[in-house]
C-alpha positions as CSV (number, residue, x, y, z in Angstrom):
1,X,0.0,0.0,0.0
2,X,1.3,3.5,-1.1
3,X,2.2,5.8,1.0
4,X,0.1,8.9,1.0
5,X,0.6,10.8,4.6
6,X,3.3,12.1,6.7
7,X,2.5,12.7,10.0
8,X,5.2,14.7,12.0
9,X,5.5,15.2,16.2
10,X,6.3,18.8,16.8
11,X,8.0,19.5,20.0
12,X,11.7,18.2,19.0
13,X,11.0,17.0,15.8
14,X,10.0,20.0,13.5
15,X,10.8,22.5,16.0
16,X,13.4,22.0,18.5
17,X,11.3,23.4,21.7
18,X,12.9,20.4,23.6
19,X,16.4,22.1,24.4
20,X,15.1,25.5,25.6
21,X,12.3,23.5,27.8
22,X,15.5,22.0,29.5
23,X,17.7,24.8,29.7
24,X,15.2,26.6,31.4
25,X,14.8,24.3,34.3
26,X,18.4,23.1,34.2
27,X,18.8,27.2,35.0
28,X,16.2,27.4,37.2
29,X,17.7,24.1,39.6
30,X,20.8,25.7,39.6
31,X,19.5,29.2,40.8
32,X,18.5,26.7,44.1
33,X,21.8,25.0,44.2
34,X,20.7,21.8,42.3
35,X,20.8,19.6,39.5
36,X,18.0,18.9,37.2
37,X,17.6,14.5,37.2
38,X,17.7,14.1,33.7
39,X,16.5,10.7,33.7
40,X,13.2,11.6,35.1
41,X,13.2,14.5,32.9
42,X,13.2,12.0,30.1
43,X,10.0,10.8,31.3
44,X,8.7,14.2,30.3
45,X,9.3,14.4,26.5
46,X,6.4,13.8,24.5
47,X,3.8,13.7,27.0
48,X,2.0,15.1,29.5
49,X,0.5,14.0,32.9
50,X,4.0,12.0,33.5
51,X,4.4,11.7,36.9
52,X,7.6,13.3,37.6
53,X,7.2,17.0,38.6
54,X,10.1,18.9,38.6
55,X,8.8,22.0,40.5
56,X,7.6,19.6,43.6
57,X,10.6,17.7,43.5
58,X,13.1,21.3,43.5
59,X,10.7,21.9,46.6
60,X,12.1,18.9,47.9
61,X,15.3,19.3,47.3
62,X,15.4,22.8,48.8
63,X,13.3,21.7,51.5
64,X,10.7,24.6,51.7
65,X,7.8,26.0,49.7
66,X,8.7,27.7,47.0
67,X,6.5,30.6,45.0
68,X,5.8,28.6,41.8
69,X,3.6,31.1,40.1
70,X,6.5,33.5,40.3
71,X,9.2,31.4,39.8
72,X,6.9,29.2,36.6
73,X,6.2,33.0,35.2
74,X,10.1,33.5,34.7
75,X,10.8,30.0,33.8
76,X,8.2,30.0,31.2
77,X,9.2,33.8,29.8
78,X,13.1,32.1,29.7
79,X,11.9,29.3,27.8
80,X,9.9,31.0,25.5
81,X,12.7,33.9,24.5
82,X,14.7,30.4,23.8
83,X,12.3,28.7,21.6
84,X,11.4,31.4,19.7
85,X,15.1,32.0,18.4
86,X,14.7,28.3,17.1
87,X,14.2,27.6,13.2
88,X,12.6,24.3,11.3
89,X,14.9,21.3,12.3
90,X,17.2,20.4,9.3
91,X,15.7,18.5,6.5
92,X,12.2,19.9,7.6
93,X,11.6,22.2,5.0
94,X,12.7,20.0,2.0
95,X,10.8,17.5,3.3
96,X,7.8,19.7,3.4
97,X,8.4,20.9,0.0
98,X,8.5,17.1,-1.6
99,X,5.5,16.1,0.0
100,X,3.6,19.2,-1.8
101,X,5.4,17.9,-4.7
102,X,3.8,14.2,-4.3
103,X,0.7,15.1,-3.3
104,X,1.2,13.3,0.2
105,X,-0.8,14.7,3.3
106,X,0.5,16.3,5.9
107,X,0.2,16.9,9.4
108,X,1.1,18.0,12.8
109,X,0.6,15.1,15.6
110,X,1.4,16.5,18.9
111,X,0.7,16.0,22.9
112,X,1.1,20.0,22.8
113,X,-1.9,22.6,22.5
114,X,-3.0,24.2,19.5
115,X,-2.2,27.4,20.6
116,X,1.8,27.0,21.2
117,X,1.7,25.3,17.5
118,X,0.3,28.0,16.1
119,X,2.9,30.5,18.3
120,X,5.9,29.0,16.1
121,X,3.6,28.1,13.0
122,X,2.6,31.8,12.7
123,X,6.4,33.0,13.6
124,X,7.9,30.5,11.2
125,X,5.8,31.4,8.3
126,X,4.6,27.5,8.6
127,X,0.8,28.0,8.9
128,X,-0.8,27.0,6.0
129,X,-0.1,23.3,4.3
130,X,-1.3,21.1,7.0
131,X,-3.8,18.6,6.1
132,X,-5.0,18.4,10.4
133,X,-3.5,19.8,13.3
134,X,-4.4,17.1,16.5
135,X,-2.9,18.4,19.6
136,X,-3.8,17.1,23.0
137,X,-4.8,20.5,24.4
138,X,-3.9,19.3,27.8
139,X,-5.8,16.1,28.1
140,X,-3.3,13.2,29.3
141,X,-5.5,10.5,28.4
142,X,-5.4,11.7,24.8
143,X,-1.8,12.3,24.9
144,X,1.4,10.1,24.1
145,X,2.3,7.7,24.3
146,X,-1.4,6.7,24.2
147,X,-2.3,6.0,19.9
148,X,-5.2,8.6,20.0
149,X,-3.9,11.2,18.9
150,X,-2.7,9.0,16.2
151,X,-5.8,7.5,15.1
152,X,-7.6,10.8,15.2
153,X,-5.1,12.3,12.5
154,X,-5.2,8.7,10.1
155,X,-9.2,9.4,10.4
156,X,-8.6,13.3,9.8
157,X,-6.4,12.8,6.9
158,X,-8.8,9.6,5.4
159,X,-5.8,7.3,5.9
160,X,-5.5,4.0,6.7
161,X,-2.5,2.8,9.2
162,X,-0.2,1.8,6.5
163,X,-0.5,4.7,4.3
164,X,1.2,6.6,6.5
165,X,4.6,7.3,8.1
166,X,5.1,9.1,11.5
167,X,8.3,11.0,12.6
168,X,8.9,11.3,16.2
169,X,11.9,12.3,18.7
170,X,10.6,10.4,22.0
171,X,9.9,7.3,23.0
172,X,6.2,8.7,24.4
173,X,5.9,9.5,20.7
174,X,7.2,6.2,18.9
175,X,5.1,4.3,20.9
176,X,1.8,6.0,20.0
177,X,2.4,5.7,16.5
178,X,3.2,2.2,16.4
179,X,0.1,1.7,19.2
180,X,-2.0,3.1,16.2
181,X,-0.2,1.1,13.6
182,X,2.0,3.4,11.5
183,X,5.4,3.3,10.2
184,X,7.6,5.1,12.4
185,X,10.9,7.2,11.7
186,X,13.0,8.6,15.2
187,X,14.7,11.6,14.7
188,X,16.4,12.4,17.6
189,X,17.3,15.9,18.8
190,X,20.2,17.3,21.0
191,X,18.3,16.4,23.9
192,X,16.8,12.8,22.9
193,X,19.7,11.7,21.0
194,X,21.0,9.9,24.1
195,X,17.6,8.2,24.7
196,X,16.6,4.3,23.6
197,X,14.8,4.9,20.7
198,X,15.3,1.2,18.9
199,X,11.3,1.0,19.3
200,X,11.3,3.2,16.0
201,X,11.1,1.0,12.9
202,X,13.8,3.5,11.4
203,X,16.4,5.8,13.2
204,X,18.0,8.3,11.2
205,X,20.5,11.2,12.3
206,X,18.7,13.9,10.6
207,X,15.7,14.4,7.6
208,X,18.6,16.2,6.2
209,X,20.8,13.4,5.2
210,X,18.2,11.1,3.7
211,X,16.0,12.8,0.8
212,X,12.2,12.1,1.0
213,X,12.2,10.0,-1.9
214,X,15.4,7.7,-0.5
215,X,13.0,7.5,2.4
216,X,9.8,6.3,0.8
217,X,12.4,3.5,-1.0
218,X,13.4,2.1,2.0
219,X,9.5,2.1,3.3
220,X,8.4,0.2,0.6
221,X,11.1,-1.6,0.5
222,X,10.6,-3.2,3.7
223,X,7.0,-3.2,3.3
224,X,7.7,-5.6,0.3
225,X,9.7,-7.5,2.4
C-alpha cells in the first residue's frame, strides 16, 4: 500500500522546543543549588501527565515552599525567549516541500496545544499546508504515548495505518504511532539523541541526510519485504 501521509511530532521533531524546555529548568535548579535528574526529565518528553514534577521535586530538594507562580512566570518567559530564536529542524523544509510535490498529506501530531503550535507556525511562516493539526490540548489520556492522537489524524487525513509514516523524537511519541499502527521514523534531537529509541522502525541522524524520496524506497522496501 502507497504511501500517502506524513505525520510529523512537533515539540523536537519540526521545532526543537525540547532544548530551551530543559535549559530553562536546568537554570532554574541551579539558581536553588541543584541539579536537574535528567532521567526523570526523560519521562517528560512527548507527554504530558507523566508523573515526575520537577517544581515539587526542586521543593524537595530545597526543603521549603517555593513561590511557583513566580518562579513558573520566569521559567516560562526564559523558555519562550529560547524557543522562539529556534528555526525548522534540518531537513524539515525539503521535506515539506517534496511532499507538496507528491501530493502526500501532511500533518502535525502533537501532545502539545493548539495554541503554542500556532505561536511557532505563525512566527515561522509554517501555517498554511497542514492537512490536520491534532494536539492534545492538555488532556493526558489523549496524549502520548497513548495511539489517539494517532488514530484521530489517520481518520482526519482519510488514511489508513499503513499509508502513512510518523516522525517522532521520543519514545512517548514512537510508541503512540506504532500503538496506532503506523510506520515510524525517530529523529532524535540534541536532547533525545541519548535516549533508547530502537522502538522506532527506522532511526536516522537527521531528515537532512536522507531525501524524502530515499526514504519512501526504503519504506516500501521493507513493506515488500
Amino acid at each position: 500500500m502507497a504511501i500517502r501521509g506524513l505525520l510529523f511530532d512537533f515539540d523536537g521533531l519540526l521545532v526543537d522546543t525540547e532544548t530551551p524546555a530543559r535549559l530553562a529548568y536546568e537554570e532554574l535548579y541551579r539558581e536553588h543549588g541543584h541539579e536537574l535528574p535528567l532521567d526523570q526529565w526523560a519521562t517528560l518528553v512527548g507527554t504530558i501527565g507523566a508523573e515526575f514534577d520537577p517544581d515539587a521535586h526542586l521543593e524537595q530538594l530545597v526543603g521549603r515552599p517555593l513561590d511557583r507562580e513566580r518562579l513558573t512566570e520566569r521559567r516560562r518567559a526564559r523558555e519562550f525567549e529560547l524557543c522562539d530564536l529556534e528555526e525548522l529542524r534540518p531537513g524539515i523544509e525539503d521535506y515539506l516541500a517534496e511532499a507538496e510535490r507528491r501530493g502526500l498529506k501532511t500533518a502535525i501530531v502533537s501532545s502539545s496545544t493548539r495554541e503554542w503550535i500556532a505561536r511557532h507556525l505563525e512566527r515561522l511562516g509554517r501555517v498554511n499546508g497542514w492537512k490536520a493539526i491534532v494536539a492534545a490540548d492538555g488532556d493526558a489520556a489523549r496524549a502520548k504515548p497513548q495511539p489517539d492522537l494517532y488514530l484521530e489524524a489517520l481518520a482526519a487525513l482519510s488514511l489508513q495505518p499503513q499509508e502513512a509514516i510518523a516522525f517522532e523524537d521520543s519514545l512517548n511519541g514512537i510508541r503512540a504511532a506504532k500503538g496506532a499502527g503506523v510506520f515510524v521514523v525517530a529523529v532524535p534531537n540534541p536532547i533525545t539523541e541519548t535516549f533508547a529509541l530502537d522502538e522506532a522502525d527506522l532511526l536516522l541522524g537527521s531528515l537532512e541526510n536522507v531525501p524524502l524520496d530515499e526514504l519512501l524506497e526504503r519504506v516500501d522496501g521493507r513493506a515488500g519485504g
